[in-house]
C-alpha positions as CSV (number, residue, x, y, z in Angstrom):
1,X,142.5,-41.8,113.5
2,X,144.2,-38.8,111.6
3,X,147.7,-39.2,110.2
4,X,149.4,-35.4,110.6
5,X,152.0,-34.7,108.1
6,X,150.5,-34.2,104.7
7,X,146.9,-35.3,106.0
8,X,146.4,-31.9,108.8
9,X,149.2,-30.3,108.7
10,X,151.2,-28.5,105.6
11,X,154.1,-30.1,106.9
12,X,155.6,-32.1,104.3
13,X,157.2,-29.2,101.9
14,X,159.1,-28.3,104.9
15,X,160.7,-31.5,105.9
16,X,161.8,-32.0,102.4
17,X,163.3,-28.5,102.6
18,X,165.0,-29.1,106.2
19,X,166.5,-32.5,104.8
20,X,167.9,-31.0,102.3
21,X,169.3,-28.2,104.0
22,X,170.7,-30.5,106.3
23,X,172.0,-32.9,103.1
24,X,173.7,-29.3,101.8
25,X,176.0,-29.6,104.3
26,X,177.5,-32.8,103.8
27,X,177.8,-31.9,99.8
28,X,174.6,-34.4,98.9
29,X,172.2,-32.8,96.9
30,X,168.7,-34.0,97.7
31,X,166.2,-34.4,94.6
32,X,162.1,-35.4,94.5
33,X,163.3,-39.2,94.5
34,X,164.6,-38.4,98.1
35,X,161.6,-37.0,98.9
36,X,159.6,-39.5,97.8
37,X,161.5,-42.2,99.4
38,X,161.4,-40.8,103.0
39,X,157.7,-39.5,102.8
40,X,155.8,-40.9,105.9
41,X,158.7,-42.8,107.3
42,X,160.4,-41.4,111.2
43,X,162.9,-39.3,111.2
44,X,165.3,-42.2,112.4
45,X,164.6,-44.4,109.2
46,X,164.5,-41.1,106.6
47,X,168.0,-40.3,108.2
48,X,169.3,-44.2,107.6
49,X,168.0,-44.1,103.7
50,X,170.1,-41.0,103.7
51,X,173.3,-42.1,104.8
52,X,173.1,-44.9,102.3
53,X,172.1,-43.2,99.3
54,X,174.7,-39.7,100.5
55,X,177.5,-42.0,102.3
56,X,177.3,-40.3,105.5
57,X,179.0,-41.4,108.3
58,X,177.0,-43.4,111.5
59,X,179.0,-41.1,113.5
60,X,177.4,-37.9,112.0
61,X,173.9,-36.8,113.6
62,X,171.4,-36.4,111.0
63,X,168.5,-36.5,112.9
64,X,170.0,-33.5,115.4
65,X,171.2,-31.4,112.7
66,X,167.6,-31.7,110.6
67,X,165.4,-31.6,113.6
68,X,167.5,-28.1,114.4
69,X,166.3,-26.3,110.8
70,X,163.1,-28.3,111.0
71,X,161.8,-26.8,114.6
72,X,163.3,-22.9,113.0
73,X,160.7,-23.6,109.2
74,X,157.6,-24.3,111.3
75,X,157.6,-22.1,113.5
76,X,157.8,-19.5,111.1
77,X,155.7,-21.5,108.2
78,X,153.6,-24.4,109.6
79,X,149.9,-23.8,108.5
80,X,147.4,-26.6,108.7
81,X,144.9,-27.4,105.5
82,X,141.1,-25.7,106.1
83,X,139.6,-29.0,104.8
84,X,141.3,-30.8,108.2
85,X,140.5,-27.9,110.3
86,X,136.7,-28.1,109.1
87,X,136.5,-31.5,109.4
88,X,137.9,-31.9,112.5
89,X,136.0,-29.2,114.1
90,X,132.9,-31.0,112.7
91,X,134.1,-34.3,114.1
92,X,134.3,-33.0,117.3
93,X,131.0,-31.1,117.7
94,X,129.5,-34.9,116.5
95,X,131.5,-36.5,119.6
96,X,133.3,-38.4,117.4
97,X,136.9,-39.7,119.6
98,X,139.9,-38.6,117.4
99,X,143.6,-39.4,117.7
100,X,146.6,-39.1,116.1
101,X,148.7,-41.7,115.0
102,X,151.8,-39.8,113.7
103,X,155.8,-40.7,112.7
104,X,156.9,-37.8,113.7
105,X,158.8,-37.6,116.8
106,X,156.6,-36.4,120.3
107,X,158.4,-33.0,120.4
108,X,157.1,-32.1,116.7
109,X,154.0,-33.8,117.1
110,X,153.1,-31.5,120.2
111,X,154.6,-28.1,118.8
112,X,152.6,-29.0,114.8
113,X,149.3,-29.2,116.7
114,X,150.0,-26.6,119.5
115,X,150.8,-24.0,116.1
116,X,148.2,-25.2,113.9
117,X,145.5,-24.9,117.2
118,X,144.4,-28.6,116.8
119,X,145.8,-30.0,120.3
120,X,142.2,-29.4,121.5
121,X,140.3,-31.6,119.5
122,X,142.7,-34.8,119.9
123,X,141.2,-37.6,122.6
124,X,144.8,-39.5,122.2
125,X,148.0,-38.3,120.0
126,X,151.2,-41.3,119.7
127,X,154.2,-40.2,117.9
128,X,157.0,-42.3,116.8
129,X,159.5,-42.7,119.2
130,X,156.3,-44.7,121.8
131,X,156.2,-47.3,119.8
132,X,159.1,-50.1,118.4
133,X,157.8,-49.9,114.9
134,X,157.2,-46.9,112.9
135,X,155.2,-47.1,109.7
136,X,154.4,-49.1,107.6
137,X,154.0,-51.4,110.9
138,X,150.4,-51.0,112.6
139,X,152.0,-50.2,115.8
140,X,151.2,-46.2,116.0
141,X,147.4,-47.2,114.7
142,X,146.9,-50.1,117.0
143,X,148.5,-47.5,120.2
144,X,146.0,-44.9,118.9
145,X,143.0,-47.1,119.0
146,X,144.4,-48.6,122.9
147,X,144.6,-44.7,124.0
148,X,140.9,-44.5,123.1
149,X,139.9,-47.7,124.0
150,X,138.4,-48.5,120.8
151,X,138.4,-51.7,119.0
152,X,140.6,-50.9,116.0
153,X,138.1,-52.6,113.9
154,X,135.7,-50.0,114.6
155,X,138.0,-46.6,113.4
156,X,138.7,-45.0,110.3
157,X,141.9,-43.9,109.5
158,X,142.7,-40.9,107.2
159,X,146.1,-41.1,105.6
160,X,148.1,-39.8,102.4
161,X,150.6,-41.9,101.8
162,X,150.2,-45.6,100.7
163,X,153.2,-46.3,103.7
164,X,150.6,-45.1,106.8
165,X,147.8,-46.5,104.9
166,X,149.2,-50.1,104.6
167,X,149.7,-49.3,108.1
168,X,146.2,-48.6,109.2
169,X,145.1,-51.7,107.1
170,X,147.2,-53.7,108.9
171,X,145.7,-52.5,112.0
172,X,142.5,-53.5,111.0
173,X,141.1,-50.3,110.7
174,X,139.3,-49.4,107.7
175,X,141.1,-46.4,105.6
176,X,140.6,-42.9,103.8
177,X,143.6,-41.5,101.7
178,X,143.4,-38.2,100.7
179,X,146.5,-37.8,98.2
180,X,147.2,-33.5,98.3
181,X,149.1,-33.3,95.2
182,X,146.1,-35.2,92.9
183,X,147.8,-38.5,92.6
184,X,146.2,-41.9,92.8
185,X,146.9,-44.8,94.8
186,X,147.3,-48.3,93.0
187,X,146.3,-50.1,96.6
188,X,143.8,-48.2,98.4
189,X,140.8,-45.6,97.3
190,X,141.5,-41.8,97.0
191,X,139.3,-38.9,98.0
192,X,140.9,-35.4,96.7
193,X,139.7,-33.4,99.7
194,X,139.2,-34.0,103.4
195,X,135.7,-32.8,103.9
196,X,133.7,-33.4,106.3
197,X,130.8,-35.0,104.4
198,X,133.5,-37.9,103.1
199,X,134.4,-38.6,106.1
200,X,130.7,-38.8,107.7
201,X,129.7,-41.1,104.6
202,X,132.5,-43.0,104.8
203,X,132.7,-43.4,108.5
204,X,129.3,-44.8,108.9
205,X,128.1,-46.9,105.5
């Protein structure tokens, strides 16, 4: 069970930049906090910490307006990580089931795999808006593992932040974090690279 943003796919440095684009506009000046606040929630909830924190109006699309600059900064910069590609591609020739069990919203899930060449590899993909509870909830991990038809007892989940992790735990599912920028987690263990020998050993002790 793969996470996507931040965990496949270089995606994170661009949503930051597309919120705060989008935050430009309406005179709010987004800083790391923000970033670090919204990281691995849905669009939906990211948008409703921002109209708290910038007093924007209910009545003001947020979502629309960033999904518009979003779509435009990946399909011109969206690269997945190599680790991910080489451990998925190793996954797959072990016949290994894989999903993804994303908060992104179907329409980027679909276009970040289709431009990063991943689509292929995925047995099962469920983005945010199938399910009633994003992240931290276990809803997107407990979907995945019903799109397989796979106890969710019996996956491993690979995640970066401590929000989809927490998810996946309370899934059932036993988890890897990889944490890209080098920082530790206080609840759950920490590998600094996906590769494909971690995962194996992990996967299987």
């Amino acid at each position: 069970m793969f996470d996507l943003d931040g965990t496949l796919v270089d995606s994170e440095p661009i949503s930051e930049r597309a919120w705060a684009e989008t935050l430009a506009i309406h005179g709010y000046r987004a800083d790391p906090g923000d970033a670090e606040a919204v990281l691995g929630l849905s669009a939906h909830d990211a948008a409703a910490y921002f109209r708290r924190v910038a007093g924007i109006d209910d009545d003001v699309d947020l979502v629309a307006q960033s999904d518009e600059v979003l779509d435009r900064m990946l399909r011109r910069e969206l690269r997945a990580f190599p680790d991910a590609v080489e451990t998925v591609r190793e996954l797959a020739l072990r016949g290994i089931p894989m999903a993804v069990a994303s908060s992104t919203k179907r329409r980027f899930l679909d276009l970040k795999l289709e431009l990063t060449d991943l689509t292929r590899y995925m047995d099962a993909t469920v983005s945010a808006d199938e399910v009633r509870r994003g992240k931290p909830a276990p809803d997107l991990y407990l979907e995945a593992a019903s799109r397989l038809r796979i106890d969710p007892t019996a996956c491993l989940a690979v995640e970066d932040t401590d929000v989809g992790a927490d998810a996946a735990v309370a899934a059932g599912m036993r988890v890897l974090q990889v944490r890209r920028n080098g920082s530790l987690s206080l609840r759950h263990a920490v590998v600094p690279q996906l590769d494909p020998a971690t995962v194996q050993t992990t996967m299987w002790r």
